[in-house]
C-alpha positions, 0 to 999 in steps of 0.5 A: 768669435764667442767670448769665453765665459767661464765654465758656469754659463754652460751647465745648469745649477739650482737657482739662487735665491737672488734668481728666485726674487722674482718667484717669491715677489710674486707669492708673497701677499701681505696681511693688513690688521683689518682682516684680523678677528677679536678673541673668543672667551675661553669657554667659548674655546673649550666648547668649539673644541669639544665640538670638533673634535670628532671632525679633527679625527677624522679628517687627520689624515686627509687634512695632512695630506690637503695642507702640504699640496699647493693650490689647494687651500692657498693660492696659487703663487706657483701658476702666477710666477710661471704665467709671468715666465711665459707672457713676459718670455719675449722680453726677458729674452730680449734682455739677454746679452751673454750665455750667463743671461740665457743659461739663468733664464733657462735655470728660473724657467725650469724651475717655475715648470718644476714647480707647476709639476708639483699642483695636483691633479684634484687643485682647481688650477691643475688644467692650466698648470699643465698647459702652462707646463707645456709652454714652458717645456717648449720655451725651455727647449728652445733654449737648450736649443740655442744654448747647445749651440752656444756650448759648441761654439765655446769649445770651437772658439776656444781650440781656436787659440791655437793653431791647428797641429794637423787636418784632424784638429781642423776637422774637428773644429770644423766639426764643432762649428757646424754644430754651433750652426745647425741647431740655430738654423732651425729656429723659426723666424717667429720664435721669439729666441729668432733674433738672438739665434740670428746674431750668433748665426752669422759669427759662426758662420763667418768662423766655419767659413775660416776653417773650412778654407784652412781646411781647403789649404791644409787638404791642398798641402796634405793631398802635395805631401802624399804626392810627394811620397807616391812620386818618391816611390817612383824615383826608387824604382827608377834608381833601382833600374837605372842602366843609362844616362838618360835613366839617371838624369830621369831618377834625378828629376823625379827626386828633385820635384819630389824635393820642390813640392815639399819644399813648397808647404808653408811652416805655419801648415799643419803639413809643414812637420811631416814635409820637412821629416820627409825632406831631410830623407829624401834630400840623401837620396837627390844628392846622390842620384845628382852626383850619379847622373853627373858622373855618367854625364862626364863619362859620356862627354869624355868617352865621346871625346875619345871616340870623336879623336879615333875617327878624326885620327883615321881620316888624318891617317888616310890624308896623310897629315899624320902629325895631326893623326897623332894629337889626334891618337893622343886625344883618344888614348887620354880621354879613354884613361880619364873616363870614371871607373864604375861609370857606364862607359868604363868598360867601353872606354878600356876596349878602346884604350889598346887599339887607340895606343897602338894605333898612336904608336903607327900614327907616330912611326909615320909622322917620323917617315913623314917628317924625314921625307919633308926634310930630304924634300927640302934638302933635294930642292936646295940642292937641286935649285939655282940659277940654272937648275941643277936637277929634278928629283922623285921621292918615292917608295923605292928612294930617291931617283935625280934626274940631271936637268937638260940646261945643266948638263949642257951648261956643263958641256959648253964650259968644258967645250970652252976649257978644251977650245982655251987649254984652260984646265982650271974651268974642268977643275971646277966643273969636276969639284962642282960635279963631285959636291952635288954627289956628296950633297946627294949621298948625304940626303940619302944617308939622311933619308936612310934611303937608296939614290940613283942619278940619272943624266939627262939622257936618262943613263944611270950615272951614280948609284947608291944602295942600303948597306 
């Protein structure tokens, strides 16, 4: 980068006397004491006078004129210095370090070609002042050219101090540096000013360089910011719209890539403010299509908890697994109740709660028939069960229908063929008491089973009955 030289190295100002050294050095020509003449007699005065008076007269207003031109009737020191300008260019050039050395180069040479403007025309030196005039205006120019780039450049490499606020600066800087550049880029390779030109080139080159790639950044992060914005708009109008989960899930995502990308501009770009203004607005926005969707997402889990317990509640009821139907009917009926009001499965969700309940209540009322009928199950096969079974038994729609088993009933006849053969009345007491507690043991399961009893011999003659009062 170009130093920073103080604000003088950049404009122009009358020459100093120090600069002017060279010019005076140059016109100064000493007098010896041998070109000096012995005095006249003072007659002598008085006549030379008296014989020159009519040519002083006439000759007083031209010769005013005559004595205040250069190169008329003294030498020249005005074309000397300016040749001196002109053939040593390329080297003072040479000599030339920083932009203070150049902009006095340019000062001293501007002054030696103003000078050569004042000859006139009528001097005998005339014809070359102005050829060397226009030498000097070449190499002058030259100067400016270079020096116009230098100034460019000073401005460049100082807003480069800092850093850059937004694209705009960078486009400026870039700006600058490009016209640092193309003043240089047009000097000849045989000007003599070539090599100065050439060093400066590369720096400036390697410094627009460096702003045209933050400029590549910076254009890469501004094109995400207004991304992110076009990509907001979309996550509005799909917010606005939403009717399904799905569509929510679809708002969510959109807000969150929105968040991702600005999320993603460094701090030290000239993006990263707006970025972060955007964010903390957009940021709301995610939150709460985040909390919609997941709200609509527990809503439709819970309402298809609920529909999936209504049909595995029917199928229980058809296979008659009827405690299974309940939990089943329960599991519907407290899933359809937790489903978030203001959700989208809220009102499908109410639909289903009444027919759930009473379809809960039915499922119940059976599991208690169900779990009578397994009691007076078990009770009839206690009953009818032993050594020699006692009976066979139906448990159906119209009641309890017991059937006396063949071996029983003749076990019951040879014991009372054996009382009647020994006279043992004992043995038909026992045969009546075992007879009368089956009975008992009968009506009490049917008083149990809140259901009608037929018993049936084993001939299949009806030989106890009991209804419903």
């Amino acid at each position: 980068m170009l130093k920073n030289p103080d604000s003088s190295a950049l404009t122009y100002s009358p020459i100093s006397e120090a600069e002017n050294d060279v010019n005076t050095s140059l016109t100064q020509t000493p007098v010896s004491s041998k070109d000096s003449k012995p005095s006249l007699p003072v007659f002598n005065i008085k006549l030379m006078v008296l014989a020159v008076i009519g040519v002083m007269v006439s000759a007083t207003l031209g010769g005013a004129y005559v004595a205040t031109r250069p190169c008329l009737i003294t030498k020249c020191s005005q074309l000397r210095t300016a040749k001196y300008f002109n053939d040593s260019y390329g080297d003072l050039i040479n000599t030339v370090t920083s932009e203070q050395d150049l902009a006095r180069l340019q000062r001293k040479i501007d002054l030696a070609k103003s000078n050569l403007n004042q000859i006139s025309g009528i001097s005998p030196y005339y014809q070359e002042s102005q050829t060397l005039s226009l030498s000097l205006s070449d190499k002058s120019a030259k100067i400016q050219q270079v020096f116009t780039a230098f100034q460019a450049a000073q401005i460049a490499t100082q807003k480069s101090k800092t850093s850059a606020r937004n694209l705009k600066q960078l486009q400026d800087r870039q700006r600058l540096w490009r016209q640092a550049i193309s003043p240089l880029e047009t000097i000849n390779p045989d000007s003599e000013i070539y090599q100065l030109a050439q060093k400066k080139l590369k720096n400036y080159r390697a410094n627009l360089q460096t702003v045209n790639t933050q400029l590549l950044s910076e254009d890469r992060w501004s094109k995400k910011v207004t991304s992110a914005k076009a990509v907001a708009i979309v996550a509005q109008r799909r917010q606005r719209t939403a009717k399904t989960l799905e569509d929510w899930q679809k708002v969510e995502s959109t807000w969150q890539v929105t968040v991702n990308a600005l999320s993603s501009i460094p701090f030290k770009s000239s993006a990263y403010s707006d970025a972060q203004k955007l964010i903390s607005e957009y940021k709301p926005q995610l939150l709460a299509a985040k909390n919609r969707s997941t709200k609509e997402l527990m809503a439709q889990k819970t309402y298809e908890r609920a529909v999936n317990a209504v049909s595995l509640a029917k199928r229980n009821e058809r296979q008659n697994q009827w405690t299974r139907a309940v939990g089943h009917w329960q599991t519907a009926v407290s899933s359809a109740r937790q489903v978030a009001t203001n959700s989208l499965y809220s009102v499908k969700a109410e639909k289903l709660i009444a027919p759930a309940s009473v379809s809960l209540k039915k499922a119940r009322e059976k599991l208690q028939v169900a779990v009578r009928i397994q009691r007076t199950r078990s009770d009839l096969e206690r009953t009818c069960s032993g050594e020699i079974r006692v009976c066979t038994y139906i448990m159906g729609s119209q009641g309890i229908t017991v059937r006396i088993s063949p071996d029983y009933e003749q076990s019951l006849q040879n014991s009372l063929i054996e009382a009647s053969t020994q006279g043992d009345t004992t043995i038909i007491d026992g045969v009546n008491n075992h007879l009368q507690t089956l009975q008992q043991a009968l009506e009490a399961i049917s008083d149990n089973a809140d259901v009608p009893l037929i018993v049936y011999d084993a001939q299949g003659a009806v030989i106890y009955e009991r209804t419903l009062n």
